[in-house]
C-alpha positions in Angstrom: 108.8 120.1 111.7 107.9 123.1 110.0 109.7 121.4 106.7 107.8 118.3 107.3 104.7 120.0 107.2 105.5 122.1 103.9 105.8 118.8 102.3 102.3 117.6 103.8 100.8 120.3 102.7 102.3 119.8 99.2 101.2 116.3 99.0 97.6 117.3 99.7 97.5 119.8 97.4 98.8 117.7 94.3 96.6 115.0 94.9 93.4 117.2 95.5 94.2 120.2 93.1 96.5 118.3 90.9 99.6 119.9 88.7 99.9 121.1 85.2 101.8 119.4 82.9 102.4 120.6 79.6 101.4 118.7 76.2 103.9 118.8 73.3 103.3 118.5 69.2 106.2 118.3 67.2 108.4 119.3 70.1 106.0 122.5 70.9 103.8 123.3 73.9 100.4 123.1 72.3 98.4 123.1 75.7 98.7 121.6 79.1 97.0 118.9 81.3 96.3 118.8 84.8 97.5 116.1 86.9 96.1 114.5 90.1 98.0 112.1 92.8 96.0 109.3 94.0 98.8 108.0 95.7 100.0 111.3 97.5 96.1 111.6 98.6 95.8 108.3 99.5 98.9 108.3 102.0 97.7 111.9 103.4 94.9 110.4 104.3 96.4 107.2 106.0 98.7 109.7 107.8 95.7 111.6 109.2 92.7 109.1 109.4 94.2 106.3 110.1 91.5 105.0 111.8 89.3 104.6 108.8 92.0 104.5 105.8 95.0 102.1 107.3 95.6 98.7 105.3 94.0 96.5 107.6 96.1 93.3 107.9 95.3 91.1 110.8 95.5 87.1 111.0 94.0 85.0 113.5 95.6 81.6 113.8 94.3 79.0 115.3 95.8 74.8 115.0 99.5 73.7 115.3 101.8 73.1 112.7 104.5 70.6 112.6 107.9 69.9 110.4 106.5 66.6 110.1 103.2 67.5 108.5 104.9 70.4 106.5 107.2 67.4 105.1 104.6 65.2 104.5 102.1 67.7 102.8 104.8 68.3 100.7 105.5 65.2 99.5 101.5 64.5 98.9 102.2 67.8 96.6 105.1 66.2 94.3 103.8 63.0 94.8 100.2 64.3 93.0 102.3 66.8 90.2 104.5 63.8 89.2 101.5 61.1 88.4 100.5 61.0 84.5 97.6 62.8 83.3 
């Protein structure tokens, strides 16, 4: 786990004190620019506040569905795409 943590720690650190990449003119370093994560940030804090930061995806269904309405509802469909404008 120790590795697993390293990598953690990595993640946090490039997406809150970002890396330096360099800038190139004419196939010279002329300067660099730091770099931030977002997304490496964004899953560190899923990982550890997932209470708060987890994509929330819940449905609540409530009704019944049949092949027969499906089938029908998809005729209506055709049936409304097909007639002249």
């Amino acid at each position: 786990m120790i590795g697993m943590e390293a990598l953690e720690d990595e993640a946090i650190r490039r997406g809150k004190d970002g890396i330096e990449e360099p800038v190139f003119y004419q196939g010279e370093v002329c300067g660099h620019v730091r770099k931030f994560s977002d997304v490496l940030l964004m899953f560190a804090l899923k990982a550890n506040r997932p209470e708060k930061f987890r994509d929330n995806a819940s449905f609540n269904l409530t009704g019944s569905l049949t092949l027969e309405g499906m089938v029908k509802e998809i005729a209506e469909r055709r049936n409304k795409a097909e007639e002249p404008k």
